[in-house]
MMTF fields as JSON, N, C-alpha, C and O atoms, coordinates in Angstrom:
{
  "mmtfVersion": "1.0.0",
  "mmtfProducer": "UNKNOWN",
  "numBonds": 307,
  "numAtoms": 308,
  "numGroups": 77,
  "numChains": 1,
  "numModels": 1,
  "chainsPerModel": [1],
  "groupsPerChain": [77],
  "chainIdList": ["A"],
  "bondAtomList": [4, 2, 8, 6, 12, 10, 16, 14, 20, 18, 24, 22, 28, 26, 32, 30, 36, 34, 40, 38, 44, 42, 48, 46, 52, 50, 56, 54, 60, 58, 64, 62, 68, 66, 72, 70, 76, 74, 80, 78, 84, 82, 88, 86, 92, 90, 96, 94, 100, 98, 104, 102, 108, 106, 112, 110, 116, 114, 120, 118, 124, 122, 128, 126, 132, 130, 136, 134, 140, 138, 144, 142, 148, 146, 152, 150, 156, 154, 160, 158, 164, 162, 168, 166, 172, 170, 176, 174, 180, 178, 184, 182, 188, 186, 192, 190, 196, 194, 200, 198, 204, 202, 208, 206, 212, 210, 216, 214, 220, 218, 224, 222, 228, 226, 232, 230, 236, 234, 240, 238, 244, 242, 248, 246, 252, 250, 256, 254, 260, 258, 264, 262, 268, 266, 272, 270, 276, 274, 280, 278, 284, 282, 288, 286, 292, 290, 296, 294, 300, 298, 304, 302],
  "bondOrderList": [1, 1, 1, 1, 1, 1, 1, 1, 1, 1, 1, 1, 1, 1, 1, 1, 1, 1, 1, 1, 1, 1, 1, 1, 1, 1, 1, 1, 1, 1, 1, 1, 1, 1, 1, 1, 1, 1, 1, 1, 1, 1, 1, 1, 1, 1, 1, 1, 1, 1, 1, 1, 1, 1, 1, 1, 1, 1, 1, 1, 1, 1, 1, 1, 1, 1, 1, 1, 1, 1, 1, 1, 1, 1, 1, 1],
  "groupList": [{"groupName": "UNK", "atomNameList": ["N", "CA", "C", "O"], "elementList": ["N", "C", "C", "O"], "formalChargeList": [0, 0, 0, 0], "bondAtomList": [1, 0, 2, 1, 3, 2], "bondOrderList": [1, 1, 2], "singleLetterCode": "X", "chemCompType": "L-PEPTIDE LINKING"}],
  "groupTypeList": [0, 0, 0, 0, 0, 0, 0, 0, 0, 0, 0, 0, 0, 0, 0, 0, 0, 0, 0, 0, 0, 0, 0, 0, 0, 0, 0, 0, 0, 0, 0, 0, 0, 0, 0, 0, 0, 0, 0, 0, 0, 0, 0, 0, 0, 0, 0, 0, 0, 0, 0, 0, 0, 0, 0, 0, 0, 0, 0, 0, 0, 0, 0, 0, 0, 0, 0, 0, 0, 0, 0, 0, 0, 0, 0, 0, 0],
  "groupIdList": [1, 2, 3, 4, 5, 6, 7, 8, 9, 10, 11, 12, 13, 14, 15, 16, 17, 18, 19, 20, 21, 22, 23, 24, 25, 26, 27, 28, 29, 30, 31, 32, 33, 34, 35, 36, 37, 38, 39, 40, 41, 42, 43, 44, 45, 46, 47, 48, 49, 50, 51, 52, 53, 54, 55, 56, 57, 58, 59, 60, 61, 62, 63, 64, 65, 66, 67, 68, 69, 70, 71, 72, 73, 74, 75, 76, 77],
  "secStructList": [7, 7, 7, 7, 7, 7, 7, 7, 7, 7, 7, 6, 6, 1, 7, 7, 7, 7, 7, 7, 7, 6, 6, 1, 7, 1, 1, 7, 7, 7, 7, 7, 7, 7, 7, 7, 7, 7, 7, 7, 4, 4, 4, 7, 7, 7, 6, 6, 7, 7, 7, 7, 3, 3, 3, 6, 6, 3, 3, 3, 1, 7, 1, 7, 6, 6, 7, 7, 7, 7, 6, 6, 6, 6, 6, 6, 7],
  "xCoordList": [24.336, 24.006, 24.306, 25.31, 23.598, 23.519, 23.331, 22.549, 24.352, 23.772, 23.381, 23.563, 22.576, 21.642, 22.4, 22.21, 22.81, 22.94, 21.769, 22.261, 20.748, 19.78, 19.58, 19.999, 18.686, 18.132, 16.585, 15.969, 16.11, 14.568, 13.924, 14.51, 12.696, 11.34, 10.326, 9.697, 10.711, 9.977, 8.809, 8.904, 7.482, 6.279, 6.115, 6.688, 4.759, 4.382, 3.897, 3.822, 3.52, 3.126, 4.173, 4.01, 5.458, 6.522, 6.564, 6.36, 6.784, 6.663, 7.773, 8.222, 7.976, 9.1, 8.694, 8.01, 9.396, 8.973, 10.36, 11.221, 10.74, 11.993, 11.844, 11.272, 12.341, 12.416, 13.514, 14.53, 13.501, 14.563, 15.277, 14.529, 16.243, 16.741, 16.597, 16.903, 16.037, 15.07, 15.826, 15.343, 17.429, 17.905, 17.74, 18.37, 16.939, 16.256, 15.048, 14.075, 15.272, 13.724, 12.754, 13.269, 11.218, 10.742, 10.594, 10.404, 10.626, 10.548, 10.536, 10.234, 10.766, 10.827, 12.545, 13.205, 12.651, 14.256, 14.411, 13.409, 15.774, 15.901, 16.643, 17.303, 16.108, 16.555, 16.901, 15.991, 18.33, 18.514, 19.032, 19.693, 17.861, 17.824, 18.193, 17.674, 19.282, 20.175, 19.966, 20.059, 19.682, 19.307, 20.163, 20.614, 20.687, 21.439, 20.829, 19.817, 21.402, 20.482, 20.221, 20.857, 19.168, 18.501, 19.597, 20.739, 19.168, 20.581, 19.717, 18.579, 20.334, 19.782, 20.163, 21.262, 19.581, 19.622, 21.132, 21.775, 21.588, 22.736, 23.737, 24.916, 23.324, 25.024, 25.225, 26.148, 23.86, 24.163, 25.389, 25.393, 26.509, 27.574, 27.111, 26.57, 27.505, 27.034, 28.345, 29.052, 28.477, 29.532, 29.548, 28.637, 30.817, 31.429, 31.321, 31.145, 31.462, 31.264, 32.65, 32.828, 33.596, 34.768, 35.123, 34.941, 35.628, 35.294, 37.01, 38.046, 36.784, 38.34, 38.761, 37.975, 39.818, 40.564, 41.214, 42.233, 41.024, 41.667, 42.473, 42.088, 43.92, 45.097, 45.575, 46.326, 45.109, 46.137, 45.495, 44.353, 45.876, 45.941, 46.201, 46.268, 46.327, 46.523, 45.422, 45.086, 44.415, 43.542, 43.798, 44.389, 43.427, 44.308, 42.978, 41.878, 43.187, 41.937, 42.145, 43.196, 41.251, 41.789, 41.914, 41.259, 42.639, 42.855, 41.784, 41.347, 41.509, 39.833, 39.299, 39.799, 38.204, 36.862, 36.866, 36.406, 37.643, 37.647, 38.993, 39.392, 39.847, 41.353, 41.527, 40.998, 42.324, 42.355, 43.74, 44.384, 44.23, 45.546, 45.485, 46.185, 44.749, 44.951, 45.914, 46.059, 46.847, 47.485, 48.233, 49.285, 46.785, 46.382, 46.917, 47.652, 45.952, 46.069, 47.263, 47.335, 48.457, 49.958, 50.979, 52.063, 50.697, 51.767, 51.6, 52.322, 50.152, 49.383, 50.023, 50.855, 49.518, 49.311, 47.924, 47.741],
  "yCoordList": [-22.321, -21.432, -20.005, -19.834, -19.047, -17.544, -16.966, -17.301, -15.957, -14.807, -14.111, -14.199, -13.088, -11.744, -10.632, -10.843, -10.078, -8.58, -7.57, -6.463, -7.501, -6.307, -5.945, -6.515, -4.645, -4.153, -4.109, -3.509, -4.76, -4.941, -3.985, -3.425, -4.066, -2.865, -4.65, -5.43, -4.584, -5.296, -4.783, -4.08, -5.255, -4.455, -5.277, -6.276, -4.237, -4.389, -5.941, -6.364, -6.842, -7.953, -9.127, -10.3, -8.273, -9.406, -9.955, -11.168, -9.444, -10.16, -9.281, -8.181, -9.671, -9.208, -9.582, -10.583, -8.204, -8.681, -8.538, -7.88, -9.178, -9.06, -9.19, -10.201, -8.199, -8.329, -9.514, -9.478, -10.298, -10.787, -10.849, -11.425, -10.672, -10.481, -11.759, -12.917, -11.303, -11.706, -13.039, -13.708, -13.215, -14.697, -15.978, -17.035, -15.656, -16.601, -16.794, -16.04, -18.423, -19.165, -19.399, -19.477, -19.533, -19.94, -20.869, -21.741, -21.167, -22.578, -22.583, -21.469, -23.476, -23.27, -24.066, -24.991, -23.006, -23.035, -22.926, -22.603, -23.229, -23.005, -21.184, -20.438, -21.156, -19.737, -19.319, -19.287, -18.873, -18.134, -16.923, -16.473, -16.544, -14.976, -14.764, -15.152, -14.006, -13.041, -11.608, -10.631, -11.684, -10.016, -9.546, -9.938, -8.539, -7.309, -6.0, -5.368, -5.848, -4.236, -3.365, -3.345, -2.7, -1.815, -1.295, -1.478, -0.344, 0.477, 1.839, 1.797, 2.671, 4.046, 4.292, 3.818, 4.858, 4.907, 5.704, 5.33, 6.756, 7.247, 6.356, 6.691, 5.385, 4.784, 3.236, 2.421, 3.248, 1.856, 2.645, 3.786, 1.232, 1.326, 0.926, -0.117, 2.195, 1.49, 0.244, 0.821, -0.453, -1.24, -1.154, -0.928, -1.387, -0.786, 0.771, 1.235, 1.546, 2.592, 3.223, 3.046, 3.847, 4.736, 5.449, 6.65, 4.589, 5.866, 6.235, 5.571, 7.18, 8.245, 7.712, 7.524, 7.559, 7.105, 8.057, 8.405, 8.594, 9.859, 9.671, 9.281, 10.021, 9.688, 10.864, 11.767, 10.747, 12.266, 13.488, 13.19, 14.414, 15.54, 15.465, 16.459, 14.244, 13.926, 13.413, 12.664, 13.4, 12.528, 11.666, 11.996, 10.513, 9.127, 8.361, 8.102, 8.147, 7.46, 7.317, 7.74, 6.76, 7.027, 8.397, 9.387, 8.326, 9.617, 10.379, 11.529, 9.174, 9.694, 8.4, 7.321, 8.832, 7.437, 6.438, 5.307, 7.412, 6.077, 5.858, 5.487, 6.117, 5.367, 4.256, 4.101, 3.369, 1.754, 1.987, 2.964, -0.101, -0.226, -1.289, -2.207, -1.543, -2.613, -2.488, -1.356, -3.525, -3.7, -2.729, -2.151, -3.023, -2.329, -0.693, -0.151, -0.161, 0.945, 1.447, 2.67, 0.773, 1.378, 1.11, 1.694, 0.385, -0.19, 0.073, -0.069, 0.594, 1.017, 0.108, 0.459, -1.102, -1.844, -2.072, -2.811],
  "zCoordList": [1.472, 2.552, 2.099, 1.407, 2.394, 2.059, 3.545, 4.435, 3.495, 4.849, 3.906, 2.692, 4.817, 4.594, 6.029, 7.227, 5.744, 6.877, 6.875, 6.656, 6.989, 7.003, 8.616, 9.624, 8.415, 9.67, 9.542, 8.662, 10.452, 10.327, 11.679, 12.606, 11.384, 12.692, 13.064, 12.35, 14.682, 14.831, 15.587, 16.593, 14.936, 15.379, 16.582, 17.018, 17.139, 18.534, 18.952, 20.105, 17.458, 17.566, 17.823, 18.157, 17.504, 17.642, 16.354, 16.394, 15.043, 13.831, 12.711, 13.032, 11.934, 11.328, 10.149, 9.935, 8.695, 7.558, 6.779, 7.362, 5.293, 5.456, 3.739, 3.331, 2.734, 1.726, 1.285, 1.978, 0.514, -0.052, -0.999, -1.789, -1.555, -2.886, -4.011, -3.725, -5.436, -5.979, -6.788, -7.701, -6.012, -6.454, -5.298, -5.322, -4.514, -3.502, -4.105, -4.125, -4.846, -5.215, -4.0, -2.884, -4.143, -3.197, -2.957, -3.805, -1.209, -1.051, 0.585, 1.014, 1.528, 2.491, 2.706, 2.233, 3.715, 4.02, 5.819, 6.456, 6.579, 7.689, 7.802, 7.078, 8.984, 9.138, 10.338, 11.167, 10.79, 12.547, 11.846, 10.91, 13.547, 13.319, 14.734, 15.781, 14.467, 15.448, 15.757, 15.014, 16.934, 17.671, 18.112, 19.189, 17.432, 18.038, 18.872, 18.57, 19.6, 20.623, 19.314, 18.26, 19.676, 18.796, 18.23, 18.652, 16.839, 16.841, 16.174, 15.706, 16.247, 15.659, 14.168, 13.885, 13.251, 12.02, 11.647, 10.666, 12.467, 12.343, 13.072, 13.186, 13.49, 14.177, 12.894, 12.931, 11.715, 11.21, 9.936, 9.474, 9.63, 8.642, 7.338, 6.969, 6.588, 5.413, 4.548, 3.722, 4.627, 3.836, 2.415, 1.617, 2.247, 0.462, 0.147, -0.98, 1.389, 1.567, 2.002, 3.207, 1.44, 2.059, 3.481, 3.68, 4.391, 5.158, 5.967, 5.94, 6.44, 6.445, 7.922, 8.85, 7.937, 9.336, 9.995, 9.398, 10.964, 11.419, 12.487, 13.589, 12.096, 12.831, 13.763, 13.394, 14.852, 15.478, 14.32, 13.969, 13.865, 13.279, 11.708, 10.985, 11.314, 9.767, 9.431, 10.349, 8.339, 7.95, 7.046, 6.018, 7.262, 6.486, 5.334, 5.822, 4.229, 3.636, 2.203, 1.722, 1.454, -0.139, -0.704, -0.381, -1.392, -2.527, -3.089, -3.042, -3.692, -4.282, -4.696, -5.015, -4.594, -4.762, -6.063, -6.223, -6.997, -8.19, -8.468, -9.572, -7.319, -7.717, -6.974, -5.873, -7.567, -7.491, -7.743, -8.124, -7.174, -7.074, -7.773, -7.345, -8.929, -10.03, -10.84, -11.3, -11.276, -12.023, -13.207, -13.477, -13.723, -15.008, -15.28, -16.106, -13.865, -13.4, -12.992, -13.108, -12.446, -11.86, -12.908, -12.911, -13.639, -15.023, -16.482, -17.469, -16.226, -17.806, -18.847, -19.684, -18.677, -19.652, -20.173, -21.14]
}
């Protein structure tokens, strides 16, 4: 089983088209599809995307975009 998260335009016909990513062989498969209320292009999240948490008057978030808390990285080995 595979989910998919996308946002699709459903036309006036009631039909939907839906790219798939190109490690889905073809074939016929089962599929539920879940409707969420419309949403506007500025309110969708992009995920794996940084985003800043704002506490009261402090802004809270990573350091910077390519620092990590690997191992490797805090012990320099």
């Amino acid at each position: 089983m595979k989910t998919i998260e996308t946002v699709v335009n459903v036309t006036p016909e009631r039909q939907i088209i839906v790219q798939l990513p190109p490690d889905i062989p073809a074939g016929e498969y089962q599929v539920v599809i879940v409707l969420n209320e419309s949403v506007k292009s500025d309110q969708l999240v992009v995920k794996n995307q940084a985003k800043r948490f704002e506490y009261s008057d402090y802004p809270v978030g990573l350091v910077a975009d390519n620092f990590t808390f690997r191992r490797e990285d805090l012990y320099d080995r």
